[in-house]
C-alpha positions as CSV (number, residue, x, y, z in Angstrom):
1,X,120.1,80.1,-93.8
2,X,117.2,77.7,-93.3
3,X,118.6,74.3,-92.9
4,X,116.8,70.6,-92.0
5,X,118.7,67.8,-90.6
6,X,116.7,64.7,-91.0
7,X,118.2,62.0,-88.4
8,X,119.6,62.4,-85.4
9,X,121.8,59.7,-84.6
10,X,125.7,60.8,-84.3
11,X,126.2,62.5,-87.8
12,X,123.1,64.2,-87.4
13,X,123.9,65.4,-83.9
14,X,127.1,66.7,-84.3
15,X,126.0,68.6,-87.6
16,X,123.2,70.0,-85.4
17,X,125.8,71.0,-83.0
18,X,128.1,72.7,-85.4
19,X,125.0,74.7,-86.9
20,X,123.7,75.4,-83.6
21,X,127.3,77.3,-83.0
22,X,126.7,79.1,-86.3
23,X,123.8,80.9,-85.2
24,X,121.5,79.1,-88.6
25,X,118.3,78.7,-88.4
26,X,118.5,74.7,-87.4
27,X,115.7,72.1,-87.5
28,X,116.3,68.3,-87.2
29,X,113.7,65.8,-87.2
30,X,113.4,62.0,-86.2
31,X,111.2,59.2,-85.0
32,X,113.1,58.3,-82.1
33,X,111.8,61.0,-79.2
34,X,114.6,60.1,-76.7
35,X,117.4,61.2,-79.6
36,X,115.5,64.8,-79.7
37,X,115.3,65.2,-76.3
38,X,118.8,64.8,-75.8
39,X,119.5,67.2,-78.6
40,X,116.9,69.3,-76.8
41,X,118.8,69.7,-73.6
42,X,122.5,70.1,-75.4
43,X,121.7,72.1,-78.5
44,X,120.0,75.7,-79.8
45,X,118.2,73.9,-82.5
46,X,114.3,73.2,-83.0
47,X,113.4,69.4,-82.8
48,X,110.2,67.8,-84.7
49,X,108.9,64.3,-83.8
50,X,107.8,62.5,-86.8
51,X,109.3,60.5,-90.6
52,X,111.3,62.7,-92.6
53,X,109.6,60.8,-95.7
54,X,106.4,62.4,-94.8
55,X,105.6,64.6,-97.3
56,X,102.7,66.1,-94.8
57,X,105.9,66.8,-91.9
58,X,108.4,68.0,-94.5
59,X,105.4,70.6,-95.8
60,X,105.1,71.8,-91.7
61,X,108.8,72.1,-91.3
62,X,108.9,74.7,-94.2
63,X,110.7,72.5,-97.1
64,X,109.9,74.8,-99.6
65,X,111.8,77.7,-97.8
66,X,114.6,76.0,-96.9
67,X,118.1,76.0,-98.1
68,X,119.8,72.9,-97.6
69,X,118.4,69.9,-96.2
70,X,120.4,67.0,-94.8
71,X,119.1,63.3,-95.3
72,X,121.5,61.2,-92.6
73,X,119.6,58.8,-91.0
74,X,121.0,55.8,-90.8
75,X,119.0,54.2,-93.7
76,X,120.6,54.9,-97.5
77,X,117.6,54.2,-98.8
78,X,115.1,56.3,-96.3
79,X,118.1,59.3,-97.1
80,X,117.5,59.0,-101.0
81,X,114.1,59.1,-100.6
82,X,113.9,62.3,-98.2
83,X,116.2,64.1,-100.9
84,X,114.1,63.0,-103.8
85,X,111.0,64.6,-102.0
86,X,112.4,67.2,-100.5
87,X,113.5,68.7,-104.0
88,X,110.5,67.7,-105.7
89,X,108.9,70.2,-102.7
90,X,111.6,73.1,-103.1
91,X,114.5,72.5,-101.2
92,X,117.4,74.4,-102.6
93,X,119.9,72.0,-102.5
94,X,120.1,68.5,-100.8
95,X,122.8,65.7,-99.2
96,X,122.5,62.7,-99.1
97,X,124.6,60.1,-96.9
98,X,124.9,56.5,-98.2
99,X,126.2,53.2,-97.7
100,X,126.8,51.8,-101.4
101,X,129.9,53.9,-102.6
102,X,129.4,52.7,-106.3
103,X,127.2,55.8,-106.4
104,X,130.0,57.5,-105.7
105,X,131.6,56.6,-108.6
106,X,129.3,55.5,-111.3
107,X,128.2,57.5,-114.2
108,X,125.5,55.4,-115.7
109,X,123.1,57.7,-113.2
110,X,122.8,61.2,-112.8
111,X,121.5,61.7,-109.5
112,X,120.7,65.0,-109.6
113,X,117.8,64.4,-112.0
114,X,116.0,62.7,-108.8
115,X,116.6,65.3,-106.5
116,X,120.1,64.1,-104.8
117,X,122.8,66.9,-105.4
118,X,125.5,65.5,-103.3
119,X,125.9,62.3,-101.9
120,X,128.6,61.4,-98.7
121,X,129.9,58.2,-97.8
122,X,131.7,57.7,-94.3
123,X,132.9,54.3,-95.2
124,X,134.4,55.9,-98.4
125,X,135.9,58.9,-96.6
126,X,137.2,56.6,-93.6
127,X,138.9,54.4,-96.1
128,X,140.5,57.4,-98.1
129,X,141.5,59.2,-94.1
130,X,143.1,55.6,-93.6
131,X,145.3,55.6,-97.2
132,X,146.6,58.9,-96.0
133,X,147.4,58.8,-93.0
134,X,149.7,55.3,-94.3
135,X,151.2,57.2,-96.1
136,X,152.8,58.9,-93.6
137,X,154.6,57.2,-91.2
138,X,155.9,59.4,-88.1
139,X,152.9,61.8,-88.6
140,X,149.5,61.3,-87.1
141,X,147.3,63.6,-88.8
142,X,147.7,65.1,-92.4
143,X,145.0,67.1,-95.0
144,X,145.8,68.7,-98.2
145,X,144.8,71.5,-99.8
146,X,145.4,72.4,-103.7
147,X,147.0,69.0,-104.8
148,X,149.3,69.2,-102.0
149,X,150.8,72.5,-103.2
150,X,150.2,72.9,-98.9
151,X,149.9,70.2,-96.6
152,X,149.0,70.7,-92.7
153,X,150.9,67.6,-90.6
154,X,150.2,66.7,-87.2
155,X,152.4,65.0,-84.9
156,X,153.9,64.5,-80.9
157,X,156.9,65.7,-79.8
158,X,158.9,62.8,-78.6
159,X,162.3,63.2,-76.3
160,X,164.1,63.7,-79.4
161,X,162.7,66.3,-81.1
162,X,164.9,69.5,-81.1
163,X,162.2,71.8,-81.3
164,X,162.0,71.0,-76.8
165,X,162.3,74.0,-74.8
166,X,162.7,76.4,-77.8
167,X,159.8,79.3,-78.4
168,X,158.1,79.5,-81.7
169,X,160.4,82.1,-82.9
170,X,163.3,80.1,-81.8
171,X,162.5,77.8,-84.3
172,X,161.4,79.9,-86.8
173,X,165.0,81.4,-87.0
174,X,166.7,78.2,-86.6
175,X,164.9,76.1,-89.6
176,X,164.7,79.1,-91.9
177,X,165.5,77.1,-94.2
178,X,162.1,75.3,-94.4
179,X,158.9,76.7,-95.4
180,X,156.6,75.9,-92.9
181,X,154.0,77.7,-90.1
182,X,152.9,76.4,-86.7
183,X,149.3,76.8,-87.1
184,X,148.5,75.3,-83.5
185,X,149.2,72.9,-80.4
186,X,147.6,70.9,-77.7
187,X,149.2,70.1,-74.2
188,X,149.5,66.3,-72.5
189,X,146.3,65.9,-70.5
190,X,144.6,69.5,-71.8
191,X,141.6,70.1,-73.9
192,X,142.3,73.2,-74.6
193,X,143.7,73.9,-78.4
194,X,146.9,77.3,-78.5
195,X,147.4,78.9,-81.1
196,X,151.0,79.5,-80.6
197,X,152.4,83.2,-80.7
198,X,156.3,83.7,-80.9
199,X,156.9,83.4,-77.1
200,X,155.1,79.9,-77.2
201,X,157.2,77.1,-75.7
202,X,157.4,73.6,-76.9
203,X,157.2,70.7,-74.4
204,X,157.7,67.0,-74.4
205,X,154.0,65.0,-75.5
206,X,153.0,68.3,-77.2
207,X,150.5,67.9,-80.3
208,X,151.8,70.1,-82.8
209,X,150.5,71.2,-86.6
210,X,152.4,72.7,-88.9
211,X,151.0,74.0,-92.2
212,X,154.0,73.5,-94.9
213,X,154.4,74.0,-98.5
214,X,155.0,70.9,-100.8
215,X,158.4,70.9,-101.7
216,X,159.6,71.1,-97.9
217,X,157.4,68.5,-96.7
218,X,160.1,66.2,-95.9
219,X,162.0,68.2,-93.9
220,X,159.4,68.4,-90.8
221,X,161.0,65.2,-90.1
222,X,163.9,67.2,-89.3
223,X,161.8,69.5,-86.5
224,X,160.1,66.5,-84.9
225,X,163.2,64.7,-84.1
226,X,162.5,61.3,-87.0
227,X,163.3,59.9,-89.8
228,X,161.4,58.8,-93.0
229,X,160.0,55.4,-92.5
230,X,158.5,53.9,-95.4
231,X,155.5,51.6,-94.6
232,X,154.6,48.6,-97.2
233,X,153.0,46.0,-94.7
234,X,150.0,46.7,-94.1
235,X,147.5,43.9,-91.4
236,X,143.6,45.3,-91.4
237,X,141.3,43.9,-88.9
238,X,137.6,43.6,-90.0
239,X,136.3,42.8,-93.2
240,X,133.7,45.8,-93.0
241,X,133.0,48.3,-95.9
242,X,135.6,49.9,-94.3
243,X,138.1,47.2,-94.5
244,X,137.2,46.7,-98.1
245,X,137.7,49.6,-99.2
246,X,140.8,49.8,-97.6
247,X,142.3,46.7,-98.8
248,X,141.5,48.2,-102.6
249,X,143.0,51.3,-102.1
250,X,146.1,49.9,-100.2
251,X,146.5,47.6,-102.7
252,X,146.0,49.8,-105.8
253,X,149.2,51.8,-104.5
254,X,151.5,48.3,-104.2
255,X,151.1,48.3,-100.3
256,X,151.0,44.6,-99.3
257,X,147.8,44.1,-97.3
258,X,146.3,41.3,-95.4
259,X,143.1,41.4,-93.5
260,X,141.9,39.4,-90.7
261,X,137.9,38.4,-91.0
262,X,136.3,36.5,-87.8
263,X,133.3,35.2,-90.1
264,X,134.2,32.4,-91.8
265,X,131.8,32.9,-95.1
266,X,132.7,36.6,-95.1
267,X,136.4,35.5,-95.0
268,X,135.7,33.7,-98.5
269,X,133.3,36.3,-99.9
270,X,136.4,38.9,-99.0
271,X,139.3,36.1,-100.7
272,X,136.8,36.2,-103.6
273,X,136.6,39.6,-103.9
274,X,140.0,40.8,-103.0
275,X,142.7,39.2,-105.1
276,X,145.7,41.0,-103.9
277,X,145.0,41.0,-100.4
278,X,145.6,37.9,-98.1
279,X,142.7,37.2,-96.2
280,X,142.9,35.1,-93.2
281,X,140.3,33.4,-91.2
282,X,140.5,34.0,-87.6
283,X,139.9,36.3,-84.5
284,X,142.1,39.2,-84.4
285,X,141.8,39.7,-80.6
286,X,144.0,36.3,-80.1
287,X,147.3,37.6,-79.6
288,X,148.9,33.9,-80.8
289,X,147.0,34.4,-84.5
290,X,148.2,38.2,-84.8
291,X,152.0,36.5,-83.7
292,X,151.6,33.5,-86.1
293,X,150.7,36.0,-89.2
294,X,154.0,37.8,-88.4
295,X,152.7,41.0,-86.6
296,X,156.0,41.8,-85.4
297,X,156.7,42.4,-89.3
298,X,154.0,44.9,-90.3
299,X,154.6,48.5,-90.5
300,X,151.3,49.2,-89.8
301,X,148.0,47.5,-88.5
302,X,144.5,49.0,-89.1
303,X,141.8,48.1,-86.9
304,X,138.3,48.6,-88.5
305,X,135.8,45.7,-86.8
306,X,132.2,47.3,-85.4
307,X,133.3,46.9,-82.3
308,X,135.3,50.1,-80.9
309,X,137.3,48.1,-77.7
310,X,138.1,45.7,-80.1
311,X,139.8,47.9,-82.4
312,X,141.9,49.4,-79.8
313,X,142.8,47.4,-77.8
314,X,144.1,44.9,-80.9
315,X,146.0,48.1,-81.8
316,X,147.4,48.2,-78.4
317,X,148.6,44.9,-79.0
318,X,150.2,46.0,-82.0
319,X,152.2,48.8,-81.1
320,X,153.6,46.1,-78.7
321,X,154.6,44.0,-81.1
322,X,156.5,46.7,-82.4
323,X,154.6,48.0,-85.3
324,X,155.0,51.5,-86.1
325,X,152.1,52.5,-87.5
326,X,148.6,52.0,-85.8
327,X,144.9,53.5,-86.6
328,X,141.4,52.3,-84.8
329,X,137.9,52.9,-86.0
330,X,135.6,54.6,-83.0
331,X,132.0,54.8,-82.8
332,X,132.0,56.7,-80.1
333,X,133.3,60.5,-80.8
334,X,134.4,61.4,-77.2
335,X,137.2,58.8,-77.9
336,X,139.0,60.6,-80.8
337,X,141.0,63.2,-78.3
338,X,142.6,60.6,-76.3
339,X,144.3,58.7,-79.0
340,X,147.6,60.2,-78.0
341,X,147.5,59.6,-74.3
342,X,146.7,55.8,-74.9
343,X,149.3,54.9,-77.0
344,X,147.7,54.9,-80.5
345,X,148.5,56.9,-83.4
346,X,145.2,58.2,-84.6
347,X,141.5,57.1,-83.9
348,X,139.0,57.7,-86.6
349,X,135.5,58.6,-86.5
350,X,133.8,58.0,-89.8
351,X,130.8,60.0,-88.4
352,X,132.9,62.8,-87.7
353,X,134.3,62.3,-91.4
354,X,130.8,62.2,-92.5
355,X,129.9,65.6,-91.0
356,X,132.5,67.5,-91.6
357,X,132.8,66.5,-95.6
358,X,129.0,67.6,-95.4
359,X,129.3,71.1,-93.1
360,X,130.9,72.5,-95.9
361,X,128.1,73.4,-97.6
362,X,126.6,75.1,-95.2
363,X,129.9,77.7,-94.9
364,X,129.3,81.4,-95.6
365,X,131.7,82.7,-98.3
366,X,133.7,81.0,-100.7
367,X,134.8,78.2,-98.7
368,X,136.7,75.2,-101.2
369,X,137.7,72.8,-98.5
370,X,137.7,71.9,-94.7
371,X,138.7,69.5,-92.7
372,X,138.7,68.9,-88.9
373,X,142.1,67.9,-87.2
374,X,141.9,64.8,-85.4
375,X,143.0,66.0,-81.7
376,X,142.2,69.3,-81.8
377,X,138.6,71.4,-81.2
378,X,139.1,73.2,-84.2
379,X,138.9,73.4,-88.5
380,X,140.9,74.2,-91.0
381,X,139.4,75.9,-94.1
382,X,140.3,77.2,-97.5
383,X,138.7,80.4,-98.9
384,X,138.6,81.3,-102.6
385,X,139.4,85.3,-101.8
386,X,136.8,87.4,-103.9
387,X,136.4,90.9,-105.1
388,X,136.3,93.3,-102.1
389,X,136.7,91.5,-99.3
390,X,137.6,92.8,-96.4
391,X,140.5,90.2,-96.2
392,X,142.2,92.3,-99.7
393,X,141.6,95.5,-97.7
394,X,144.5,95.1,-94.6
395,X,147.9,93.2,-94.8
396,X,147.7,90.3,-92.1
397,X,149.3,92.4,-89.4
398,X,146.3,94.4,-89.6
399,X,143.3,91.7,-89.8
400,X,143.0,91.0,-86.1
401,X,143.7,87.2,-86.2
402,X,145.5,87.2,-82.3
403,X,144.3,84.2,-80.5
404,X,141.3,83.6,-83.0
405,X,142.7,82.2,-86.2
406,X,146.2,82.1,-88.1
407,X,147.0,81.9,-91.7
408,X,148.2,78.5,-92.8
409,X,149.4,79.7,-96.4
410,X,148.7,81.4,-99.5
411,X,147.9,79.8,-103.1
412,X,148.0,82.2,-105.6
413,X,148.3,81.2,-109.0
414,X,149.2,77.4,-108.6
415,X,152.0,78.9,-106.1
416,X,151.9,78.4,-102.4
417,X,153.7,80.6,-99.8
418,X,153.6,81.0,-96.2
419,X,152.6,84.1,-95.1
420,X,153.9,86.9,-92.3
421,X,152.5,90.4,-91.2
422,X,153.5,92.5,-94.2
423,X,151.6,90.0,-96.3
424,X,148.9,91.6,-98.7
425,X,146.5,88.9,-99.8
426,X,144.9,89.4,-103.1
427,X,141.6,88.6,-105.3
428,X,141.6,85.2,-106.4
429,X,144.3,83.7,-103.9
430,X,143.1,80.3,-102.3
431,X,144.1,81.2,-98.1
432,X,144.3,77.7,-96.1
433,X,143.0,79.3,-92.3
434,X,142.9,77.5,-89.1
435,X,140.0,78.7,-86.9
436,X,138.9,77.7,-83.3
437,X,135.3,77.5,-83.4
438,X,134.1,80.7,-81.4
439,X,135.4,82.7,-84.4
440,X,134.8,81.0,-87.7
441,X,132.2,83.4,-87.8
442,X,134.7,86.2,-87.8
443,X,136.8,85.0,-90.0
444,X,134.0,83.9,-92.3
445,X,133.0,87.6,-92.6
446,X,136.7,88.8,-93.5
447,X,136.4,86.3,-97.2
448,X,132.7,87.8,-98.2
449,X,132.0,91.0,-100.0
């Protein structure tokens, strides 16, 4: 597969390095030589100096042979444009990322009639990551597949959790009663990701994901040691796209929201636009304005400001105050693993967001979904099972999945299950599978004919 990354600023690099992984045919191409360079000396992909809206440049980098080409410079407008040419010169299929999520959503315009097939957002996938994750309370991560009929769950063992000193097995036995799987783990102070086999021990500070079906969602709470807390009070920090967005959301599903602008005319253009939210004028680093706007009383606080420190240390400050709740926007992407060890709940990356909602596309097979977990080197994917794989051919036992993947649940027809060795998966089941990265390829292979 012949793909074309044009940009190479954070989304572009860390779609390069995913590809690069994947053994495709890789070329990204940018302006700025110090960007390439750097992706010279890191990644196995071919770099090209030059403006991606150069019909002349696109023409030497092979448009017309390639499969997918991926417009993600920083510019909405330069990205359009590079999609709109590109098609015009016979790419098969193009992305677009984009600032202005009214394209998103409008149908006034079909975009695919100038060339743009799919378009991505990070400040719209950011703000729909942030509605989530509030909506879960004691859990730090969470992704759904088919309409929730599975949900995967992240969260830290505290003290309390019962689960402490007890192997996976252990557990399995004791909470038969709930229809969940343990699809991975990540130690205090490790990098390293385990997928956890039955003689697996659980330890204080672990990060642990569970894959569970929708009905027994509720009762995860009972393996992690908490209870259900609802949050309604919501503080954002930053007016940004981001912020926006939020607020909307937020306040389209009754949360009560107030959000904390430092300029004063975007603190008016924001009350303007955002009649249900509370908008209030002030610096959100002064400790004495977050106390006078009744921090103390928020369930959660949502830091979203273009500055990264700013965001968490302000959430810092939060989780001081008591609030139970807390998520920061990064910038930087070697932040998002140490979210647990600093006392936040999760860190975002919208980039990351960005690049994953676009990788995809790129996936061999029938992939439907994917999503990266936020503390863990790893994806989650669901495959629509066709005719002859070789997935139909074994039962799980038999598939080889030991320390390279394990099965987060099966779909099939509108019903999910968990699944266990004896378990036969069939044509047209939907399989949710959590994969480190050395063998998506592997597991890729096992859902194509």
């Amino acid at each position: 597969m012949k793909i074309i990354i044009a940009g190479a600023g954070d989304v572009g690099f860390h779609l390069a390095k995913l590809l690069s992984n994947e053994a495709q045919d890789t070329f990204v191409i940018d302006s700025d030589a110090k960007k390439l360079i750097y992706i010279d000396n890191h990644l196995d992909v071919i770099t090209l100096k030059g403006d991606a809206t150069s019909i002349k440049l696109l023409k030497e980098v092979g448009i017309q042979n390639a499969d997918l080409i991926l417009a993600v410079t920083e510019s909405q407008n330069t990205n359009l444009t590079i999609a709109a040419l590109s098609k015009k010169l016979g790419v098969k299929k193009t992305i677009a990322r984009i600032s202005n999520t009214e394209f998103l959503t409008t149908t006034e315009i079909n975009f695919t009639e100038v060339g743009v097939d799919y378009m991505i957002s990070p400040e719209f996938l950011a703000a729909k990551e942030i509605e989530t994750l509030l909506n879960e309370s004691v859990f730090n991560d969470k992704f759904e597949f088919e309409n929730g009929a599975i949900t995967i769950l992240g969260a830290r063992l505290s003290s309390q959790s019962p689960v402490l000193g007890k192997t996976v097995q252990e557990v399995k036995q004791t909470y038969s009663g709930i229809n969940f799987t343990i699809i991975s783990l990540k130690r205090e102070n490790t990098i390293e990701t385990i997928i956890p086999g039955g003689s697996t021990i659980f330890k204080h500070h672990d990060q642990v994901y569970f894959s569970v079906t929708k009905e027994h969602v509720d009762r995860v709470y009972e393996l992690i040691g908490k209870k259900k807390v609802g949050i309604k009070n919501v503080m954002i920090l930053g007016g940004s796209r981001i912020g926006q967005k939020s607020a909307i959301n937020l306040c389209d599903h009754n949360f009560n929201v107030k959000l904390i602008e430092i300029n004063r005319d975007k603190a008016f253009e924001l009350a303007d636009l955002l009649c249900d939210t509370l908008i209030i004028h002030g610096d959100g680093r002064n400790v004495e304005l977050l106390d006078e706007e009744s921090i103390d009383k928020m369930d959660a606080f949502v830091a979203v400001t273009g500055n990264s420190e700013t965001n968490i240390m302000s959430c810092l400050v939060a989780k001081s105050k008591g609030v139970k709740k807390t998520i920061a926007l990064v910038e930087n992407m070697d932040y998002i693993n140490i979210s647990q060890t600093i006392g936040i709940d999760t860190l975002i990356n919208k980039k990351l967001l960005a690049a994953s909602a676009i990788f995809k596309h790129v996936r061999k097979g029938k992939v439907l979904a994917l999503t990266n977990l936020h503390n863990v080197d790893a994806e989650v994917l669901e495959f629509f099972v066709k005719r002859n794989s070789k997935a139909t051919k074994f039962k799980i036992k038999d598939l080889e999945l030991r320390d390279k993947a394990v099965i987060g649940g099966v779909v099939r027809k509108g019903v999910a299950s968990m699944t266990f060795g004896d378990f036969q998966i069939l044509k047209g089941d939907r399989v949710i599978v959590f994969c480190l990265p050395k063998s998506i390829g592997d597991i890729e292979n096992l859902f194509n004919n």
